[in-house]
TORBA-21217 format. One record per residue (C-alpha): residue in three letters; residue number from 1; x, y, z. Coordinates in Angstrom, 2 decimals, padded with zeros to 5 digits. Example, Ala and Ser with C-alpha at 12.3 -4.5 7.8 and 13.67 -1.06 7.14 Angstrom:
2
+---------+-----+---------+---------+---------+
: residuo : num :       x :       y :       z :
+---------+-----+---------+---------+---------+
:     ala :   1 :  012.30 : -004.50 :  007.80 :
:     ser :   2 :  013.67 : -001.06 :  007.14 :
+---------+-----+---------+---------+---------+
REM end
This chain:
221
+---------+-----+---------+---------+---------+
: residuo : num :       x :       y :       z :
+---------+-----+---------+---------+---------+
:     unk :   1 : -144.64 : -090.12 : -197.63 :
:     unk :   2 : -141.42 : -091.51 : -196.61 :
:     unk :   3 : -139.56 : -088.45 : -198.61 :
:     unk :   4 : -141.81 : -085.77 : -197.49 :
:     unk :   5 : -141.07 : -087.40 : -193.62 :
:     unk :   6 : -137.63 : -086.87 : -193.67 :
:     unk :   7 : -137.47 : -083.66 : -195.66 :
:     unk :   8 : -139.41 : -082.42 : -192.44 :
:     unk :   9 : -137.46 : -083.94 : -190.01 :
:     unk :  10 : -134.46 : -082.07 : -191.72 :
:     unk :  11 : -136.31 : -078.86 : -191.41 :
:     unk :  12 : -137.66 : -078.99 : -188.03 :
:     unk :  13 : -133.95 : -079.48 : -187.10 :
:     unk :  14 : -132.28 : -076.95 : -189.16 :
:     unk :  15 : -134.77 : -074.37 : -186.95 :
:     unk :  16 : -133.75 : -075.56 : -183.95 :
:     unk :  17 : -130.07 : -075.68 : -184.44 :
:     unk :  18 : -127.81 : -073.49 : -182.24 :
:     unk :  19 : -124.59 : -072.29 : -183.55 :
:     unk :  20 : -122.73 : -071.93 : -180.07 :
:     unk :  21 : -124.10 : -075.62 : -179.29 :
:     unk :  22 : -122.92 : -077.01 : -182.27 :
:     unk :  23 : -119.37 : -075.47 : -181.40 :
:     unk :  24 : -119.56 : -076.45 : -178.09 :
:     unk :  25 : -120.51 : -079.93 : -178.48 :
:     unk :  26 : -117.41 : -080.39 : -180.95 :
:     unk :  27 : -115.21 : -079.86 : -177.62 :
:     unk :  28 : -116.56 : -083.30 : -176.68 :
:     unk :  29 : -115.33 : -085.73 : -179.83 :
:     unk :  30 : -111.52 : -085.89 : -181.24 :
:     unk :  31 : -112.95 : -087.38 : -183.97 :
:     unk :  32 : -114.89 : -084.65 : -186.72 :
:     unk :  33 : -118.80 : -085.19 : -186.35 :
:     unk :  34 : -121.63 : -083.73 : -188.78 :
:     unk :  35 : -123.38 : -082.20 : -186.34 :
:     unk :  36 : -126.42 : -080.06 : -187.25 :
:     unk :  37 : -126.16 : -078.94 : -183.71 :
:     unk :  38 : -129.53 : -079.15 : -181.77 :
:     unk :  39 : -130.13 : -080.39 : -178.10 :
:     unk :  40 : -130.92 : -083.63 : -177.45 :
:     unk :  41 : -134.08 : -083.32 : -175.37 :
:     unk :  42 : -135.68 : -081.71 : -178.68 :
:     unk :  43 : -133.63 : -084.11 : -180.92 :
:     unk :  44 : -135.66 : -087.03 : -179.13 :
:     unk :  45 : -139.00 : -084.96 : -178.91 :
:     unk :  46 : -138.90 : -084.64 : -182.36 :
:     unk :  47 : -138.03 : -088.27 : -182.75 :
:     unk :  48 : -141.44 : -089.27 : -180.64 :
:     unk :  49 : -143.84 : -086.74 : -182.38 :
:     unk :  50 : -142.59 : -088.35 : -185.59 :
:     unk :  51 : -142.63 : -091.65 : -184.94 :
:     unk :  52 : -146.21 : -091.74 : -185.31 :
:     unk :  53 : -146.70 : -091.30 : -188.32 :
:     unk :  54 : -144.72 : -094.16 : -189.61 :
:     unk :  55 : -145.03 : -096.61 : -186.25 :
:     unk :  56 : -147.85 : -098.77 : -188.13 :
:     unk :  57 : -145.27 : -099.61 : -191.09 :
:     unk :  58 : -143.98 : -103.37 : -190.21 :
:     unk :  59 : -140.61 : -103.59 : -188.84 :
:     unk :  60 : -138.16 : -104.44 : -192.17 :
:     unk :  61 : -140.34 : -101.30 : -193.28 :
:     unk :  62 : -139.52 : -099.23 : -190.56 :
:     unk :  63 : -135.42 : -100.36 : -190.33 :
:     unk :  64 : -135.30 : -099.55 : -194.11 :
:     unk :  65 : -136.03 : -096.03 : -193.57 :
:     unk :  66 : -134.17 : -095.52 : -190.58 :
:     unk :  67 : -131.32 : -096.04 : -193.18 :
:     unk :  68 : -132.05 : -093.09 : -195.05 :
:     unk :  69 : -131.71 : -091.52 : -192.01 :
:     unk :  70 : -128.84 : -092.75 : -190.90 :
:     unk :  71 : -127.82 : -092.79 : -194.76 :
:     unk :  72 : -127.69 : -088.87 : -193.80 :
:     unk :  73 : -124.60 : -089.05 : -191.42 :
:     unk :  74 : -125.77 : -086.02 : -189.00 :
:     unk :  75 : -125.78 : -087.34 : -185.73 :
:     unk :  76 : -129.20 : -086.31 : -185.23 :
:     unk :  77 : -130.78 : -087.51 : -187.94 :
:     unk :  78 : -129.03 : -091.07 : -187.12 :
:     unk :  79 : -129.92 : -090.31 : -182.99 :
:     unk :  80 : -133.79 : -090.61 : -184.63 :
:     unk :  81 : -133.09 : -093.20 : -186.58 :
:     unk :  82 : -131.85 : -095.26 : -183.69 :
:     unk :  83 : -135.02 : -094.31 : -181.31 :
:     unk :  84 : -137.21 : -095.44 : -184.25 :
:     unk :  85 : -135.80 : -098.86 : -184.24 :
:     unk :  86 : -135.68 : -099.10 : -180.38 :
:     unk :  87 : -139.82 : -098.65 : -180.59 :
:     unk :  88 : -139.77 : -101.94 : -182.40 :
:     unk :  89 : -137.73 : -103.77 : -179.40 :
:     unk :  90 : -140.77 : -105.97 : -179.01 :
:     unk :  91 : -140.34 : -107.37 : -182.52 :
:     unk :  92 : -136.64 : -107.75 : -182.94 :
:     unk :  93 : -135.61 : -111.10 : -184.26 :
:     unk :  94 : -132.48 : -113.28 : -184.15 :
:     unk :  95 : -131.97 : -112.46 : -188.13 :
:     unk :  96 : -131.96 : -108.72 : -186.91 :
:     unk :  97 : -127.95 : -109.07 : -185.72 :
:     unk :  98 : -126.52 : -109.13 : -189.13 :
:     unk :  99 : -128.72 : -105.80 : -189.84 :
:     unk : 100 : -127.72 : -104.02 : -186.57 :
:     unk : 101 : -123.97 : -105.18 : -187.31 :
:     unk : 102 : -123.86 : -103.61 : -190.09 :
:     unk : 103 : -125.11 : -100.65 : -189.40 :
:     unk : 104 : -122.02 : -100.58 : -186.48 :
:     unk : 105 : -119.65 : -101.02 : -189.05 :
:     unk : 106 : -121.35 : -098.77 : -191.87 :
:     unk : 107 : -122.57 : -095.26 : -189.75 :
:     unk : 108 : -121.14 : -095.40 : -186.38 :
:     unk : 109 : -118.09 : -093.35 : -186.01 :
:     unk : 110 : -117.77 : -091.58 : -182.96 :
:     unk : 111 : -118.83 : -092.64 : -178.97 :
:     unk : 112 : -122.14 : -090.87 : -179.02 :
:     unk : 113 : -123.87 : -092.48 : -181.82 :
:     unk : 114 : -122.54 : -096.42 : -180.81 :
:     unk : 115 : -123.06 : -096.01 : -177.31 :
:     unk : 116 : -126.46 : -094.80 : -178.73 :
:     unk : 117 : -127.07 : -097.42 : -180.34 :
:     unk : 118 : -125.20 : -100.26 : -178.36 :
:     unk : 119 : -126.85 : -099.47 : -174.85 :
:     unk : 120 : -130.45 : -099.63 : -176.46 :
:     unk : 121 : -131.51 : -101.13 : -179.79 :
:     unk : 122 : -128.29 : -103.90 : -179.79 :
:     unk : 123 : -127.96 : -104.18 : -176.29 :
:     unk : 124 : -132.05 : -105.34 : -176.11 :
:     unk : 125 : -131.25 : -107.63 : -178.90 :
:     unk : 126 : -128.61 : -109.52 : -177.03 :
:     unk : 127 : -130.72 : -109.57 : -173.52 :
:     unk : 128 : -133.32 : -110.98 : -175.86 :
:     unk : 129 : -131.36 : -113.82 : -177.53 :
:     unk : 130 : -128.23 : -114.76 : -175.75 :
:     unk : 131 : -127.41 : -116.97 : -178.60 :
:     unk : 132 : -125.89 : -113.76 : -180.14 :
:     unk : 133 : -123.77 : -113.02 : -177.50 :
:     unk : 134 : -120.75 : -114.76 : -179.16 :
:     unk : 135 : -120.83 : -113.12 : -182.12 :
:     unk : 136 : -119.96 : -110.30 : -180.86 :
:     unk : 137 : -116.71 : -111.47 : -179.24 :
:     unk : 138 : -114.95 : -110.92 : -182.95 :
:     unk : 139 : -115.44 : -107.29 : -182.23 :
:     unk : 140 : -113.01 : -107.04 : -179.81 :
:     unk : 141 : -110.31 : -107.67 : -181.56 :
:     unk : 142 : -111.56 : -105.92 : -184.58 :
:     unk : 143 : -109.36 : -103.21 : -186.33 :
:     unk : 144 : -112.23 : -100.60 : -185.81 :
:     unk : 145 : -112.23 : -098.83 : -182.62 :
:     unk : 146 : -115.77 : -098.31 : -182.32 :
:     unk : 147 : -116.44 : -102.54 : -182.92 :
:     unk : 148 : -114.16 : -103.04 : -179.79 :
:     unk : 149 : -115.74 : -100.40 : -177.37 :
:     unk : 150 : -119.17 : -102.31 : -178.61 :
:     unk : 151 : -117.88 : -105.14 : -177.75 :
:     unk : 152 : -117.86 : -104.57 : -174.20 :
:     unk : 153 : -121.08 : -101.80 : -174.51 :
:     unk : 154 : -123.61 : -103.29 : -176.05 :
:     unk : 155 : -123.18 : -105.58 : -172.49 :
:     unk : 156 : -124.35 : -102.88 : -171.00 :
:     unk : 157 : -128.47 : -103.03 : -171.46 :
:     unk : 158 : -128.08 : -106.69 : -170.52 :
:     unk : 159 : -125.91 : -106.55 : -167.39 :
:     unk : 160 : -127.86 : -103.98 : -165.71 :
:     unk : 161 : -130.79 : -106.83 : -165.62 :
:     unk : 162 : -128.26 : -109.52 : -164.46 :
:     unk : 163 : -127.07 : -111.13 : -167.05 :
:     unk : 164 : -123.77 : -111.74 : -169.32 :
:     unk : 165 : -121.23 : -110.92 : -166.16 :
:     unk : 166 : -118.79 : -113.91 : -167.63 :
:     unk : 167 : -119.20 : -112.28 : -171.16 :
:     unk : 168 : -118.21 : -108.75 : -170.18 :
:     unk : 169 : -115.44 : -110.26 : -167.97 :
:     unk : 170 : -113.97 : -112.09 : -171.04 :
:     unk : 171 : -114.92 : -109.05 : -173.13 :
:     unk : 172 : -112.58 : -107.04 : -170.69 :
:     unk : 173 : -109.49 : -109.57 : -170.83 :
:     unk : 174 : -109.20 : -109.11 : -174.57 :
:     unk : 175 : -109.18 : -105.19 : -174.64 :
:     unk : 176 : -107.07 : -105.54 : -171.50 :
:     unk : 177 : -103.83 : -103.73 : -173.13 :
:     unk : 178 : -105.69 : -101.59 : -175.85 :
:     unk : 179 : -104.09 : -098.54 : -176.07 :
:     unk : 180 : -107.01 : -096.34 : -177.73 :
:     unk : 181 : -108.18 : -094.42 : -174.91 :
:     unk : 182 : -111.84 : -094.58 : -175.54 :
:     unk : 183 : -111.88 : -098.46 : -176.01 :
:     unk : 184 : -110.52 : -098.37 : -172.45 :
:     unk : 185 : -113.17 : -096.12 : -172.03 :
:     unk : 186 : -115.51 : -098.56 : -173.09 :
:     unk : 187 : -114.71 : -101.84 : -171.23 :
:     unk : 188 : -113.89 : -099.63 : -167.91 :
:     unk : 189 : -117.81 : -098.49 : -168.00 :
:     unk : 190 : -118.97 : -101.89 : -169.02 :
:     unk : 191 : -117.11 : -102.82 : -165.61 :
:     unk : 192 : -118.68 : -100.16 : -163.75 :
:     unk : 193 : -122.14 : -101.16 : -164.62 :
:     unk : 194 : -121.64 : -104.10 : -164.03 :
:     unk : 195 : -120.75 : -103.69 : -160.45 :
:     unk : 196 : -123.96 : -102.22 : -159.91 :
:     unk : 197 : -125.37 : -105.28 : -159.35 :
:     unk : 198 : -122.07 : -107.78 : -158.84 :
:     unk : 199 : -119.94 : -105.17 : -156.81 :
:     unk : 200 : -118.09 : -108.56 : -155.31 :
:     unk : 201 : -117.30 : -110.19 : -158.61 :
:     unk : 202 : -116.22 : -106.87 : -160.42 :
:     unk : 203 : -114.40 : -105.96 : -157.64 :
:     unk : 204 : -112.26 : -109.13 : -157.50 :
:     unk : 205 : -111.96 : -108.98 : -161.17 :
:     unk : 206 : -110.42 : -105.71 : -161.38 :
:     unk : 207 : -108.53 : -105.84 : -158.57 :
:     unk : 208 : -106.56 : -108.95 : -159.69 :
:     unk : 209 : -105.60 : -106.53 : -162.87 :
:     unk : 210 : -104.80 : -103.07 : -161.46 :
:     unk : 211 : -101.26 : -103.75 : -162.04 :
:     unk : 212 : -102.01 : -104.46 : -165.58 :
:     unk : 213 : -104.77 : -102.30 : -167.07 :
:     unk : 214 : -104.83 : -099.08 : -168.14 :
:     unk : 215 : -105.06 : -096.19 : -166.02 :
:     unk : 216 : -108.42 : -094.86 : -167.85 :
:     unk : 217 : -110.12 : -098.00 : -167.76 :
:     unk : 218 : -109.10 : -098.51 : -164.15 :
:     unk : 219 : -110.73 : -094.72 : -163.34 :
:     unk : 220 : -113.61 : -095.44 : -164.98 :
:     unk : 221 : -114.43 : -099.32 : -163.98 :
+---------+-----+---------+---------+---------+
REM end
């Protein structure tokens, strides 16, 4: 079943895809993307209408086939993947982190697909056990670009409910001087959000470091 699944999936997408959206979406990455090129409202449709037939398998059943999904590398089929596994927030575990790392590490390599990833399935795992929290402080001073800008994402989901201000603050003081652009990217919007609901704190906090952090981080906290 699982085969046949994703065989379809690949179809339904190849007749939606859009040649001039495919181009045009490329405008938005420096990085190269596999893009089949369809629209995101019809990506996620898609990613509902199939869901149900595999939303009884148990959870470990589930995550191993979003893998051969994600195992496919179009950022489609992996945007699917990652809504599957967000339908099973209500089950994630503690022993889920080393799964959802990863798949960081493995299959995310541009914005789109961590942010994705970071601001639904990870970031609900965090909210959920604060315990993990720390673990993701490594990732900030991690070699791989997209590890750092989750570092301060994944805070996201979690900050917007009022939690983890300290941890994106400390987050932010280790990529204060990164120099990759989208990184700053990153911890600037983890700021942002976060002074949705702290706008005193944040506001302190950044202003103490205009002098000092980047001007794209400082545009976009």
């Amino acid at each position: 079943m699982s085969q046949k699944l994703l065989s379809h999936i690949r179809q339904e997408l190849l007749a939606n895809a859009e040649e001039t959206y495919k181009l045009g979406s490329k405008n938005f990455f420096k990085e190269t993307i596999n893009l089949i090129g369809v629209r995101a409202p019809i990506v996620r449709r898609l990613a509902k209408i199939s869901y149900r037939q595999v939303e009884r398998l148990t959870k470990n059943e589930l995550f191993n086939l979003c893998e051969k999904l994600l195992d496919r590398r179009t950022m489609e089929e992996m945007a699917i993947a990652m809504q599957w596994s967000f339908e099973k927030r209500k089950e994630f575990a503690t022993n889920d982190f080393s799964r959802f790392e990863r798949w960081l590490k493995r299959y995310v390599t541009n914005w789109a697909t961590g942010d994705d990833f970071c601001c639904h399935s990870l970031g609900h795992l965090l909210w959920r056990y604060p315990a993990l929290v720390p673990k993701t402080r490594v990732w900030a001073r991690s070699k791989n670009r997209w590890l750092r800008r989750a570092a301060a994402v994944s805070l996201n989901y979690s900050v917007r409910k009022g939690k983890y201000l300290s941890d994106i603050f400390a987050v932010a003081d280790t990529l204060l001087y990164d120099t990759d652009d989208l990184v700053q990217k990153g911890y600037g919007w983890a700021l942002k959000e976060a002074s949705n609901v702290f706008p005193k704190e944040v506001k302190k906090f950044v202003i103490k470091r205009k002098d000092n952090m980047p001007r794209t981080a400082l545009r976009y906290a």
